[in-house]
HTML snippet that shows the backbone in 3Dmol.js (N, CA, C, O; Angstrom):
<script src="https://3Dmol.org/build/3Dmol-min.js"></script>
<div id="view" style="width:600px;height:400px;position:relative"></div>
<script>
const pdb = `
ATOM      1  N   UNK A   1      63.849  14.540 -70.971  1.00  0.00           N
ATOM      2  CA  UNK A   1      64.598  15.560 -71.667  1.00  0.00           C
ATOM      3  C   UNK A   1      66.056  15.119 -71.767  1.00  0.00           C
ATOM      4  O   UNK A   1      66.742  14.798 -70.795  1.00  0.00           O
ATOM      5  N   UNK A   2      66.342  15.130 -72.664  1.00  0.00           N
ATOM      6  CA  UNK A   2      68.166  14.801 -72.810  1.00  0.00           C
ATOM      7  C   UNK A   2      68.928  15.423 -73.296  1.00  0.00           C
ATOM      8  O   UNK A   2      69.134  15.807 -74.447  1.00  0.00           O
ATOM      9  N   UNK A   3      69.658  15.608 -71.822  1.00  0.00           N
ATOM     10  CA  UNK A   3      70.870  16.640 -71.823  1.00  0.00           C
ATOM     11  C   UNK A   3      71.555  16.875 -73.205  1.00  0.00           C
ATOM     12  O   UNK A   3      71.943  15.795 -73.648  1.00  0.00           O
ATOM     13  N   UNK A   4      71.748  17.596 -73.779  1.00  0.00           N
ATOM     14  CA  UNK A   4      72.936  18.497 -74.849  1.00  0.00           C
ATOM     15  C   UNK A   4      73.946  18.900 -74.392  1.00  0.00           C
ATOM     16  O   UNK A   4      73.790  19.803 -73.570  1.00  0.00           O
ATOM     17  N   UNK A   5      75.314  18.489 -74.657  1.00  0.00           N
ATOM     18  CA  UNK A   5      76.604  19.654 -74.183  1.00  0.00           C
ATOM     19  C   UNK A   5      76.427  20.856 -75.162  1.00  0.00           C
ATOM     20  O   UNK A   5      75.384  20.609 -75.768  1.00  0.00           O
ATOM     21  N   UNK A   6      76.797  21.708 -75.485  1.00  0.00           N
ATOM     22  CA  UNK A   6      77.026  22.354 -76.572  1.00  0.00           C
ATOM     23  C   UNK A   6      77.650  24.076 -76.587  1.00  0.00           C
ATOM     24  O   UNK A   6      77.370  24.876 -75.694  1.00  0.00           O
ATOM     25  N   UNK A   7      78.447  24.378 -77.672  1.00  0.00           N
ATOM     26  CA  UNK A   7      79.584  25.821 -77.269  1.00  0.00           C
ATOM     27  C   UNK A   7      78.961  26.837 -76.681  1.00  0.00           C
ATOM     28  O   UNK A   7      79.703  27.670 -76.161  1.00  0.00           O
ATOM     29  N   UNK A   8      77.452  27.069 -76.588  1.00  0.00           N
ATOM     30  CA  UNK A   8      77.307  28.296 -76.007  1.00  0.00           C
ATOM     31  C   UNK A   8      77.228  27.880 -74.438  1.00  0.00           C
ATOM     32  O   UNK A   8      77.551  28.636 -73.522  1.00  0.00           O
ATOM     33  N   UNK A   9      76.724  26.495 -74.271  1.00  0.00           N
ATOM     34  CA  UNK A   9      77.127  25.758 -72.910  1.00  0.00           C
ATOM     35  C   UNK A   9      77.980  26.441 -72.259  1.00  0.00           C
ATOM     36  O   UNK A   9      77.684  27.256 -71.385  1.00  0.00           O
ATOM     37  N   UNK A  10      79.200  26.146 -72.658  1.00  0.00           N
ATOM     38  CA  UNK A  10      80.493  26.760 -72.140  1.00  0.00           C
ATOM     39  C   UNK A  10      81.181  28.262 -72.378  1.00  0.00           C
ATOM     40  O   UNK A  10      82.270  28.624 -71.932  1.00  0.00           O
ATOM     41  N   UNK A  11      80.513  28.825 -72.972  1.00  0.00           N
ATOM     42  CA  UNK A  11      80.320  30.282 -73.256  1.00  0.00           C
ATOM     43  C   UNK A  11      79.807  30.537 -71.701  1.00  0.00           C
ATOM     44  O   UNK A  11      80.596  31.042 -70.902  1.00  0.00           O
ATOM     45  N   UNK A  12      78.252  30.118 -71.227  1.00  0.00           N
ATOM     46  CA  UNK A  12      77.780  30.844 -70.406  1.00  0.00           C
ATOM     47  C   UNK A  12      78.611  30.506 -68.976  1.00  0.00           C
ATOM     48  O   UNK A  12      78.785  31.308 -68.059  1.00  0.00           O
ATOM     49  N   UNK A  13      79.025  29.263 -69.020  1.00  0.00           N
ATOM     50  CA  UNK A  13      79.850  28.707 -68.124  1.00  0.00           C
ATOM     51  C   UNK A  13      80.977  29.776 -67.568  1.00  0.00           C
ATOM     52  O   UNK A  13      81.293  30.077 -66.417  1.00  0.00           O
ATOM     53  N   UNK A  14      81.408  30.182 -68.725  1.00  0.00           N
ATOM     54  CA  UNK A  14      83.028  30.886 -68.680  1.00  0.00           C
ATOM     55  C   UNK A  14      82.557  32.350 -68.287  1.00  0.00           C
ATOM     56  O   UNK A  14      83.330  32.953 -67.542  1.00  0.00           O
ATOM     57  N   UNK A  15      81.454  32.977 -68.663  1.00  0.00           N
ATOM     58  CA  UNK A  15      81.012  34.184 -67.763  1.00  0.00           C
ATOM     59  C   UNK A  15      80.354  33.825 -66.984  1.00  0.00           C
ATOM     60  O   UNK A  15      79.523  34.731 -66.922  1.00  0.00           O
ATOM     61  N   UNK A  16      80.028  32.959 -66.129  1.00  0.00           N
ATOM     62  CA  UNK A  16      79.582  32.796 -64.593  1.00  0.00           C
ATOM     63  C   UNK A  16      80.407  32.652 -64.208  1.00  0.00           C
ATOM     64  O   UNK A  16      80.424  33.383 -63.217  1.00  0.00           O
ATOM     65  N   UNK A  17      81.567  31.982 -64.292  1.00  0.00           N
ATOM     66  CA  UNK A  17      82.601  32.206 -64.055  1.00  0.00           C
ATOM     67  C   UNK A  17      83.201  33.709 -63.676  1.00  0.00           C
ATOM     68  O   UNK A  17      83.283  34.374 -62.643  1.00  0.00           O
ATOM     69  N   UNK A  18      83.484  33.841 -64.722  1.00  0.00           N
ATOM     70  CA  UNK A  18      84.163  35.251 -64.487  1.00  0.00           C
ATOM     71  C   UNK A  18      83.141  36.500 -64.019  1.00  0.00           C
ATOM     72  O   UNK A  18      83.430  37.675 -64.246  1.00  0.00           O
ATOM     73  N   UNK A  19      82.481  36.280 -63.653  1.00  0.00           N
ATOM     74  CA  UNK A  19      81.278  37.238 -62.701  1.00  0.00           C
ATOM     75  C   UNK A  19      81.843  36.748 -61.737  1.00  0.00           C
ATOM     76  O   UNK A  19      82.308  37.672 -61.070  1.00  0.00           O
ATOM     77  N   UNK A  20      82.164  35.324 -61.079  1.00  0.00           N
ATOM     78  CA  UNK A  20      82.208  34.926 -59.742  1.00  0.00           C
ATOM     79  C   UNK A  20      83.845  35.888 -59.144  1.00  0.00           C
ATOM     80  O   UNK A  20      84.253  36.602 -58.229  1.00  0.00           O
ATOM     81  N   UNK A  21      84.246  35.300 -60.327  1.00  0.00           N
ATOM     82  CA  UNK A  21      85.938  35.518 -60.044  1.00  0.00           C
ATOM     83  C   UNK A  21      85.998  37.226 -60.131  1.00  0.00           C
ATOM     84  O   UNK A  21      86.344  37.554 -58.996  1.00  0.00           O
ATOM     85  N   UNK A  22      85.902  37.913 -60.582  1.00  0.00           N
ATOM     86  CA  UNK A  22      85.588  39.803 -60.585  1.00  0.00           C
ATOM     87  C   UNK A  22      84.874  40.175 -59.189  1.00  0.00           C
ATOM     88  O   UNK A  22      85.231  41.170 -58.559  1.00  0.00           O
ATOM     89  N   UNK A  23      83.765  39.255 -58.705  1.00  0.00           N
ATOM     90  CA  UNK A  23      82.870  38.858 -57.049  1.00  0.00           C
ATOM     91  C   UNK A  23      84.399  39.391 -56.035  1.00  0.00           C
ATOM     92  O   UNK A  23      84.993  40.373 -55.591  1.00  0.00           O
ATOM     93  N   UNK A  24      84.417  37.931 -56.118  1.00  0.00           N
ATOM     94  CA  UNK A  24      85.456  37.931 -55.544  1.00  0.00           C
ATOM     95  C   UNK A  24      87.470  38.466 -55.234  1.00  0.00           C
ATOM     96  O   UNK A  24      88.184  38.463 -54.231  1.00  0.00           O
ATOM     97  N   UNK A  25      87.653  38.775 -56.409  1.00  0.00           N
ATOM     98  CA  UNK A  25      89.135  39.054 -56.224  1.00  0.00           C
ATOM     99  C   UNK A  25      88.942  40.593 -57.002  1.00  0.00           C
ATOM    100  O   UNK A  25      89.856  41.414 -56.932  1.00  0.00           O
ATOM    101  N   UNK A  26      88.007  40.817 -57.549  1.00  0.00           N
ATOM    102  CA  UNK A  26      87.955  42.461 -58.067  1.00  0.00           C
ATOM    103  C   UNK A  26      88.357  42.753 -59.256  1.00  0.00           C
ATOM    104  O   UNK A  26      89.098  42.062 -59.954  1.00  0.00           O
ATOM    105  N   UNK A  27      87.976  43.585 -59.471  1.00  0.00           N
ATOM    106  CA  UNK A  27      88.470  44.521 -61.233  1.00  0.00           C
ATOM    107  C   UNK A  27      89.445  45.617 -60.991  1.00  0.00           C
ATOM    108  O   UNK A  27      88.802  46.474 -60.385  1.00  0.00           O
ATOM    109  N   UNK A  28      90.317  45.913 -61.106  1.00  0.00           N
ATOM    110  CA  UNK A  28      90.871  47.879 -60.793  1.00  0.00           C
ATOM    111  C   UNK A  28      90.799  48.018 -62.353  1.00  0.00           C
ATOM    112  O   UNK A  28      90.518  47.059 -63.072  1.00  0.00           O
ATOM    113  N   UNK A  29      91.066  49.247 -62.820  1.00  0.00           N
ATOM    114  CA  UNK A  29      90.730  49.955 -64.419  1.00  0.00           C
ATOM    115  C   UNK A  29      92.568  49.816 -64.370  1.00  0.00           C
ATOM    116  O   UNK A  29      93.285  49.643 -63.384  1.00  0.00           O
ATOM    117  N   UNK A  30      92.814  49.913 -65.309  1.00  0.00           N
ATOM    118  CA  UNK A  30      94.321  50.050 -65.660  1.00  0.00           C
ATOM    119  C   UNK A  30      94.820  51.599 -65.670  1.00  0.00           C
ATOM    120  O   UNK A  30      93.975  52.364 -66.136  1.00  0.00           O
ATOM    121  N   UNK A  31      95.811  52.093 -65.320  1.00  0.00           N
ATOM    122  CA  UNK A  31      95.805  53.678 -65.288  1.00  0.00           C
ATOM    123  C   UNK A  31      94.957  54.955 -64.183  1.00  0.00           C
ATOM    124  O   UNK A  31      95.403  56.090 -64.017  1.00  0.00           O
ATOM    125  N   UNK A  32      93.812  54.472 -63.604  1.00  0.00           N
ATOM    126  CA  UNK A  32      92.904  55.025 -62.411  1.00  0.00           C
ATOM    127  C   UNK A  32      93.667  54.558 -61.181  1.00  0.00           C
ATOM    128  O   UNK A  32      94.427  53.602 -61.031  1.00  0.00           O
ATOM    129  N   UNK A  33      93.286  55.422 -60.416  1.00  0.00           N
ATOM    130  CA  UNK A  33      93.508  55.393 -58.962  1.00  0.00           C
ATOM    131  C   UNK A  33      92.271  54.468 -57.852  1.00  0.00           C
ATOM    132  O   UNK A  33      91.230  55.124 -57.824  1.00  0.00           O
ATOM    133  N   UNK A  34      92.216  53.804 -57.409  1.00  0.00           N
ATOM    134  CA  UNK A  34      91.475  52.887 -56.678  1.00  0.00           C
ATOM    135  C   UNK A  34      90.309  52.446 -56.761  1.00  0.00           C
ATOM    136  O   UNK A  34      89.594  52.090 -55.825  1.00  0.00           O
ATOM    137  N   UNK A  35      90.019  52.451 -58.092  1.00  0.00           N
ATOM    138  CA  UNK A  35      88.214  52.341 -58.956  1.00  0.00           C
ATOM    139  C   UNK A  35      88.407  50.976 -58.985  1.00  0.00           C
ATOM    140  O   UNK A  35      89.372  50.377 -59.460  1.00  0.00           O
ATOM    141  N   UNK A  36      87.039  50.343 -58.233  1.00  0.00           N
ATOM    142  CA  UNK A  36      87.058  48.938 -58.332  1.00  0.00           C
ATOM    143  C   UNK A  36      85.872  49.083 -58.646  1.00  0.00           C
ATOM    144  O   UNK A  36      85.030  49.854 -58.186  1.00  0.00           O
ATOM    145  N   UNK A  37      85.779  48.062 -59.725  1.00  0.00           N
ATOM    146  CA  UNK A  37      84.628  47.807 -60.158  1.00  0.00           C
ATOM    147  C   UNK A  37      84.304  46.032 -60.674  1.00  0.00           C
ATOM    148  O   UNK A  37      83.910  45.608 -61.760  1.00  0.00           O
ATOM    149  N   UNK A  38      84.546  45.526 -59.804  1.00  0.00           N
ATOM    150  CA  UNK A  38      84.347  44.380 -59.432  1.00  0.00           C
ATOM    151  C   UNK A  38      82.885  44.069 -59.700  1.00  0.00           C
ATOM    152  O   UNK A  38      82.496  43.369 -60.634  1.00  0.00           O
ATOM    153  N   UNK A  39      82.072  44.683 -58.750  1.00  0.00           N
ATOM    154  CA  UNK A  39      80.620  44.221 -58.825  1.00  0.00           C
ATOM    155  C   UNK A  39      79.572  44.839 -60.492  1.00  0.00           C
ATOM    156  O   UNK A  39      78.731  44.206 -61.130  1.00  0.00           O
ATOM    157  N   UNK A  40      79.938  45.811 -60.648  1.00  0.00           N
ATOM    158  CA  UNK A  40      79.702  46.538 -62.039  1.00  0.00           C
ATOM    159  C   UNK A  40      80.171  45.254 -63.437  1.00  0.00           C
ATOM    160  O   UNK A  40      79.563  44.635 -64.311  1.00  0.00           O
ATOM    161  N   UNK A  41      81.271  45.350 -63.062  1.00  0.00           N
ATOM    162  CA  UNK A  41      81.232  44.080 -64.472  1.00  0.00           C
ATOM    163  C   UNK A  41      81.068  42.756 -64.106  1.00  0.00           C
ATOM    164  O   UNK A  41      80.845  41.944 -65.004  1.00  0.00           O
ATOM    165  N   UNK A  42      81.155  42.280 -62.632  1.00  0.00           N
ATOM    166  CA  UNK A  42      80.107  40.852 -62.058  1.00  0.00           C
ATOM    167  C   UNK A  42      79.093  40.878 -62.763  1.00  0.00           C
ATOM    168  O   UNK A  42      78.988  39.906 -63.511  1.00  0.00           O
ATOM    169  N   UNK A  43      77.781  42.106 -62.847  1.00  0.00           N
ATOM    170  CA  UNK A  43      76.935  41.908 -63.068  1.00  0.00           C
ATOM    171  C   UNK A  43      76.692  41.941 -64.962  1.00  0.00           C
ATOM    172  O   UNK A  43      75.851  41.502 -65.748  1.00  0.00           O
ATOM    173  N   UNK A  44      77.953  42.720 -65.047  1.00  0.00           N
ATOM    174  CA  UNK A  44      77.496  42.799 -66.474  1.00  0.00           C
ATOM    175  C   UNK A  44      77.902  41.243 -67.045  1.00  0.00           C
ATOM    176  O   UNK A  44      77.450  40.793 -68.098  1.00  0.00           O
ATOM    177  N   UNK A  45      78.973  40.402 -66.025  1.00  0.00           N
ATOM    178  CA  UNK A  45      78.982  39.014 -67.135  1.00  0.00           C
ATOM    179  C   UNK A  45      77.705  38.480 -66.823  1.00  0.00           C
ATOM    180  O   UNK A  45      77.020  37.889 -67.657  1.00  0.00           O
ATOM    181  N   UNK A  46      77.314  38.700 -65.470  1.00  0.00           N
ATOM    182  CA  UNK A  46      75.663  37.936 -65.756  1.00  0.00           C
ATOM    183  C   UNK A  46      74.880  38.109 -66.745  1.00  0.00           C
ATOM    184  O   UNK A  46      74.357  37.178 -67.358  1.00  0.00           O
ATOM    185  N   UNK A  47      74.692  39.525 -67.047  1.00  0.00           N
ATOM    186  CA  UNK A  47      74.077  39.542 -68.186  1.00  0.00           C
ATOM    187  C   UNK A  47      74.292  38.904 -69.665  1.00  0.00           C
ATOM    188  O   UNK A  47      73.519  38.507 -70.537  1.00  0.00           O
ATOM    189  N   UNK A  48      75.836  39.002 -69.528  1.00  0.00           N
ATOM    190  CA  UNK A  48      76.050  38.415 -70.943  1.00  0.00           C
ATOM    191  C   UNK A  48      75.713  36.308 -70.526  1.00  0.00           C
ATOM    192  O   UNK A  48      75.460  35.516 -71.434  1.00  0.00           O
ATOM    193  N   UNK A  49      75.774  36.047 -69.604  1.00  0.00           N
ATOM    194  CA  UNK A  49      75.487  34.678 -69.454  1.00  0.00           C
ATOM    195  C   UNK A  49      74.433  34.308 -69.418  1.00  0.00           C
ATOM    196  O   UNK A  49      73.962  33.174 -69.497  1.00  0.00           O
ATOM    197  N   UNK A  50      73.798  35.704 -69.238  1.00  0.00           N
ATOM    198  CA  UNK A  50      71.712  35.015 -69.286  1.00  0.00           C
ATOM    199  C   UNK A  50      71.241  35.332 -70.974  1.00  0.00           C
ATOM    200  O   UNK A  50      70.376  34.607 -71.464  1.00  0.00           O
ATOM    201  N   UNK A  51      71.736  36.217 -71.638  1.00  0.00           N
ATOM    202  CA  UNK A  51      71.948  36.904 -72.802  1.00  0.00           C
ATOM    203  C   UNK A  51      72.570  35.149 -73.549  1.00  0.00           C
ATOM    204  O   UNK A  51      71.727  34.485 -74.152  1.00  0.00           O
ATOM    205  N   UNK A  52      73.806  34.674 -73.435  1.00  0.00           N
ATOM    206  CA  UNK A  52      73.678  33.458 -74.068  1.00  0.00           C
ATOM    207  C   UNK A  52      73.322  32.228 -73.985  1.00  0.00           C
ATOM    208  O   UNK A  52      73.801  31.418 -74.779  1.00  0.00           O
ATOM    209  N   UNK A  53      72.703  31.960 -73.325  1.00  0.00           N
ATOM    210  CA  UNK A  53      71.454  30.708 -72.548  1.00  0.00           C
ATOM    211  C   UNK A  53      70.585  30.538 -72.887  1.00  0.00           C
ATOM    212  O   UNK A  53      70.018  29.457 -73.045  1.00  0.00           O
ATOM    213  N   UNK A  54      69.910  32.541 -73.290  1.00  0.00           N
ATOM    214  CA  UNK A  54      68.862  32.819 -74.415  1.00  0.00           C
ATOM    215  C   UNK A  54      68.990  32.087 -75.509  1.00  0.00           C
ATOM    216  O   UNK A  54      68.224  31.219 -75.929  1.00  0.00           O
ATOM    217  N   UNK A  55      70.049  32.492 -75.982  1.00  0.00           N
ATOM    218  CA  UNK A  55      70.491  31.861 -77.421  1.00  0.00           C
ATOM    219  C   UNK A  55      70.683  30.410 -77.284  1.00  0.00           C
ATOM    220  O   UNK A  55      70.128  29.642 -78.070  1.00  0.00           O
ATOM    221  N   UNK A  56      71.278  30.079 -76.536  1.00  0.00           N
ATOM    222  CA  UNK A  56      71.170  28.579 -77.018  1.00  0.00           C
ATOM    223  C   UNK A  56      70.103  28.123 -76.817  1.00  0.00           C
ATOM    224  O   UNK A  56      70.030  27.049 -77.414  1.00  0.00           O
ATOM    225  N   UNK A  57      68.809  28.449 -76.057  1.00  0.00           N
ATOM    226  CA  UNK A  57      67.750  27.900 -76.015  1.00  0.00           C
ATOM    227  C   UNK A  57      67.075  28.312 -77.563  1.00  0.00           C
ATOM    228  O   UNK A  57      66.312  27.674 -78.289  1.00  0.00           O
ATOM    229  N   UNK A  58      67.463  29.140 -77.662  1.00  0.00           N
ATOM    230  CA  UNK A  58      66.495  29.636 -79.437  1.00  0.00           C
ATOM    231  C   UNK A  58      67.092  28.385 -80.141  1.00  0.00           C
ATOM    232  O   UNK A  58      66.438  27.387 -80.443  1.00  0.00           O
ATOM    233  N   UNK A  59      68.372  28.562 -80.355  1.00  0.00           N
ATOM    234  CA  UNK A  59      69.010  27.849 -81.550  1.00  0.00           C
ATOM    235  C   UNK A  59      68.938  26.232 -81.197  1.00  0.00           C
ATOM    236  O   UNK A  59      69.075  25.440 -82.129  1.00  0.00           O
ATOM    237  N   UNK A  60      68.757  25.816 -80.056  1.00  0.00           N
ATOM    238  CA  UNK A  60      68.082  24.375 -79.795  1.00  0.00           C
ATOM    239  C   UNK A  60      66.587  24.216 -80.387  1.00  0.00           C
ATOM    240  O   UNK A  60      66.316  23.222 -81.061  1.00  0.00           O
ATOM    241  N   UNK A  61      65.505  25.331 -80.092  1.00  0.00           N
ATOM    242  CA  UNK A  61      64.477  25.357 -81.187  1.00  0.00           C
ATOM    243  C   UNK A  61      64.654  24.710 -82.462  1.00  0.00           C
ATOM    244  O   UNK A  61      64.252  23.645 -82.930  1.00  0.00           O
ATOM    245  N   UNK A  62      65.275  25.529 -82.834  1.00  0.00           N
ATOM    246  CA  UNK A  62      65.442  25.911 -84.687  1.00  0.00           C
ATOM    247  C   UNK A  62      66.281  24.776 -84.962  1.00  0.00           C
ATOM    248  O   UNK A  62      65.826  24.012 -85.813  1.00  0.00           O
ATOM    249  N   UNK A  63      67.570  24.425 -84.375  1.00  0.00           N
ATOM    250  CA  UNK A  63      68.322  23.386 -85.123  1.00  0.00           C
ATOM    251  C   UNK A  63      67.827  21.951 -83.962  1.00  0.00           C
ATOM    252  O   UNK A  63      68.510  21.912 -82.938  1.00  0.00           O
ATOM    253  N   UNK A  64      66.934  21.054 -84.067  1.00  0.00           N
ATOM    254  CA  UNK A  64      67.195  19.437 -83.771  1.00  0.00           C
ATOM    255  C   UNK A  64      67.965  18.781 -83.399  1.00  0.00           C
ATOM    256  O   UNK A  64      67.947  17.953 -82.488  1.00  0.00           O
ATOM    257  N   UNK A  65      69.006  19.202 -84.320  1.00  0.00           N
ATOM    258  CA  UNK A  65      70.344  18.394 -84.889  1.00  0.00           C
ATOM    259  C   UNK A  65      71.002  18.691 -83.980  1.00  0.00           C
ATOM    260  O   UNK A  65      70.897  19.794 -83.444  1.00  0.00           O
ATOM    261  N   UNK A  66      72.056  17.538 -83.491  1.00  0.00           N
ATOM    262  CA  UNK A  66      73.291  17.895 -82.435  1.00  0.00           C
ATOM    263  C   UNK A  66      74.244  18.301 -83.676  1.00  0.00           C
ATOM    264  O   UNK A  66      74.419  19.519 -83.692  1.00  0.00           O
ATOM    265  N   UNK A  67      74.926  17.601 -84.749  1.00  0.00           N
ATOM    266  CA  UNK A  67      75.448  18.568 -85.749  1.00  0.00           C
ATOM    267  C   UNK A  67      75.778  19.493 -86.438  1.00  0.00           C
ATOM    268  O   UNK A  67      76.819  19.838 -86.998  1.00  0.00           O
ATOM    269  N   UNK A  68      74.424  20.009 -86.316  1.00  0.00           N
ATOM    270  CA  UNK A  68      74.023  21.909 -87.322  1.00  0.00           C
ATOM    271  C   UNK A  68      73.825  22.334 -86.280  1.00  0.00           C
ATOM    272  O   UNK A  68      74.091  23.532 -86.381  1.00  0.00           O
ATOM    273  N   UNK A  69      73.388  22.043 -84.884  1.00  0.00           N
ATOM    274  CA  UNK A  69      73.360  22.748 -83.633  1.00  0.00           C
ATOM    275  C   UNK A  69      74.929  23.747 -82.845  1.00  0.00           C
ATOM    276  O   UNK A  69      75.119  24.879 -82.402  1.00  0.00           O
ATOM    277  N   UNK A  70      75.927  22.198 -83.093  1.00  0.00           N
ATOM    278  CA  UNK A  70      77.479  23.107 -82.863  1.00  0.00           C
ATOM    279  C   UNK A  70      77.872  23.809 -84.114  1.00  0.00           C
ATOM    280  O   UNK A  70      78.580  24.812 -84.020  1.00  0.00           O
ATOM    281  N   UNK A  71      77.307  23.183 -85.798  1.00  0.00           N
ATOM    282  CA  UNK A  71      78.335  24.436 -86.481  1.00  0.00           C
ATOM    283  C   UNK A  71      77.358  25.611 -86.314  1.00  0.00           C
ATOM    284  O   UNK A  71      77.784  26.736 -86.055  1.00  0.00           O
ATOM    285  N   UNK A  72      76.200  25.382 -86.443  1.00  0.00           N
ATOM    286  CA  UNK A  72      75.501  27.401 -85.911  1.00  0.00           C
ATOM    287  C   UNK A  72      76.266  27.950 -84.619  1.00  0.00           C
ATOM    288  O   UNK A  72      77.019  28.923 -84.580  1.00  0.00           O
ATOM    289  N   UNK A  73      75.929  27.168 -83.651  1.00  0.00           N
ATOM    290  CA  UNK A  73      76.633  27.832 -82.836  1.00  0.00           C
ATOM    291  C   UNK A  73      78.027  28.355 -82.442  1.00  0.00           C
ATOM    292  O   UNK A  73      78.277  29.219 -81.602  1.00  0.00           O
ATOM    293  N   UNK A  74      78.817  27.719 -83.149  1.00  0.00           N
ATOM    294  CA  UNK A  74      80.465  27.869 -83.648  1.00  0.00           C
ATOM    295  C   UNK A  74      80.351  28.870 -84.059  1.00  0.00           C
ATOM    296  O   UNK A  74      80.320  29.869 -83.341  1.00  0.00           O
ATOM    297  N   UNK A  75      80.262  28.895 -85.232  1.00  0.00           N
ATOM    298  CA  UNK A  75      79.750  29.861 -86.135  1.00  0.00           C
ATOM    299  C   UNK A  75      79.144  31.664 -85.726  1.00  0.00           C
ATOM    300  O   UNK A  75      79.405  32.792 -86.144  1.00  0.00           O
ATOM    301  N   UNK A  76      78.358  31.144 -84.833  1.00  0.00           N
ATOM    302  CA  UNK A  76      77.697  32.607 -84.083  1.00  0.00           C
ATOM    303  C   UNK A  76      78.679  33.163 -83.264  1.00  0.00           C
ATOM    304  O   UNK A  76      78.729  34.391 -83.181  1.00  0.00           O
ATOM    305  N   UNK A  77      79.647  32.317 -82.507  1.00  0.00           N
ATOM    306  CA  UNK A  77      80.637  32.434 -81.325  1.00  0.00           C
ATOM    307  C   UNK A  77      81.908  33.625 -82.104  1.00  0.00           C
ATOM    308  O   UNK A  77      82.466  34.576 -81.558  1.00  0.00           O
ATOM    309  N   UNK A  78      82.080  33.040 -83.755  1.00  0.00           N
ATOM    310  CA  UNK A  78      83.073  33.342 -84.275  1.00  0.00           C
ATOM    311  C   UNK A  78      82.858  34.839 -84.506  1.00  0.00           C
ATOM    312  O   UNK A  78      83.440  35.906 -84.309  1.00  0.00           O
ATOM    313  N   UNK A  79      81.371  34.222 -85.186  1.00  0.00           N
ATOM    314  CA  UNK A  79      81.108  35.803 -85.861  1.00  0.00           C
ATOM    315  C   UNK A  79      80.923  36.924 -84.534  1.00  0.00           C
ATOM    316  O   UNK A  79      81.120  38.123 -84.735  1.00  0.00           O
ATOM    317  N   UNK A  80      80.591  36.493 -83.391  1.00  0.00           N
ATOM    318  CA  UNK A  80      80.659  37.578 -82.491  1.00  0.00           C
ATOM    319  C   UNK A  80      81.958  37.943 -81.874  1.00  0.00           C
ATOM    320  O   UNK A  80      81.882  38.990 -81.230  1.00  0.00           O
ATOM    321  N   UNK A  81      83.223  37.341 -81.884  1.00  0.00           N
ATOM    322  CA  UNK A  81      84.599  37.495 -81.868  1.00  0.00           C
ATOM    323  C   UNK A  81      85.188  37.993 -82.885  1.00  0.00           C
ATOM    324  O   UNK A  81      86.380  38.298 -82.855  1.00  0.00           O
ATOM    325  N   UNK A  82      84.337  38.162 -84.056  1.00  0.00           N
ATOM    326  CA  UNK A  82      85.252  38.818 -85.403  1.00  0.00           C
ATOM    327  C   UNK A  82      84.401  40.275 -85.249  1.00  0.00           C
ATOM    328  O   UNK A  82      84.747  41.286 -85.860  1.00  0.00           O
ATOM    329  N   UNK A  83      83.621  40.244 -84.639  1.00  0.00           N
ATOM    330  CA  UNK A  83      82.619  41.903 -84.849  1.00  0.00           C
ATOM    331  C   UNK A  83      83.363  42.761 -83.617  1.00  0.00           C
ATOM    332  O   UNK A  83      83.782  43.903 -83.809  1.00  0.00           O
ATOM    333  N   UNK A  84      83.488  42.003 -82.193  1.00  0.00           N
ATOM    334  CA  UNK A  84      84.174  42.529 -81.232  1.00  0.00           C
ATOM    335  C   UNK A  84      85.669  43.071 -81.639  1.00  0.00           C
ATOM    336  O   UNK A  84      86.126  44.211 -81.551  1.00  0.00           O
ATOM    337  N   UNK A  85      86.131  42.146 -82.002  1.00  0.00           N
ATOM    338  CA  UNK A  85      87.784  42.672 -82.823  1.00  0.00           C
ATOM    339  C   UNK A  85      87.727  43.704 -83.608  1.00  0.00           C
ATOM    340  O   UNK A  85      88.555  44.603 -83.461  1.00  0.00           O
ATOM    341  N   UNK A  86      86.590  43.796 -84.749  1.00  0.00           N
ATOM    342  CA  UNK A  86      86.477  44.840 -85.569  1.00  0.00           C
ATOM    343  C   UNK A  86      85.834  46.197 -84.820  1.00  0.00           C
ATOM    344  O   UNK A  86      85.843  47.319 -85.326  1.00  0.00           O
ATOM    345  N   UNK A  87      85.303  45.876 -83.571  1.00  0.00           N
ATOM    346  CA  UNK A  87      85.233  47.564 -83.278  1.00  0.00           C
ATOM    347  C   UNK A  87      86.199  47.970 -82.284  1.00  0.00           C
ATOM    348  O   UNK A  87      86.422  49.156 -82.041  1.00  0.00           O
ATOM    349  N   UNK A  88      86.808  46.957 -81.676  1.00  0.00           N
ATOM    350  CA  UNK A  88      87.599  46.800 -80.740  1.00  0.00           C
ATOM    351  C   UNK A  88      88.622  48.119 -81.092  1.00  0.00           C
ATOM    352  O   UNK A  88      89.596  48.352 -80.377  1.00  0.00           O
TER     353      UNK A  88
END
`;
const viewer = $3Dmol.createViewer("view");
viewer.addModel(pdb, "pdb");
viewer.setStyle({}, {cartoon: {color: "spectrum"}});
viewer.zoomTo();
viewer.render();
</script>
């Protein structure tokens, strides 16, 4: 099997990450009085990191190509940063 780097790679990277780091040093809400919720959104980046792992395993299916593999996935990264902004 041979390894692929590729953007959702480091997508899931950057929320295991930040699950670890929320683990450890905590969340407070901005404006609340001593609500930590550290472990509550730990778990929710897990989800979003198993949620895009999914995806890159689909879109390794479907695209072959190391080429059309990063612009789909670019592409998907963007469009889910332009939908977040727009309801944001």
């Amino acid at each position: 099997m041979k390894l692929r780097i590729t953007p959702l790679n480091f997508a899931s990277a950057f929320f295991l990450f930040a699950a670890g780091y929320s683990w450890i040093y905590g969340i407070k809400v901005t404006g609340s009085k001593l609500i930590n919720l550290g472990n509550a959104i730990g778990w929710i980046f897990i989800l979003f990191a198993f949620v895009v792992s999914f995806m890159d395993i689909m879109f390794r299916n479907f695209f072959p190509e190391n080429k059309k593999l990063w612009i789909v996935e670019l592409s998907f990264i963007t469009l889910a940063a332009i939908i977040f902004l727009i309801v944001k």
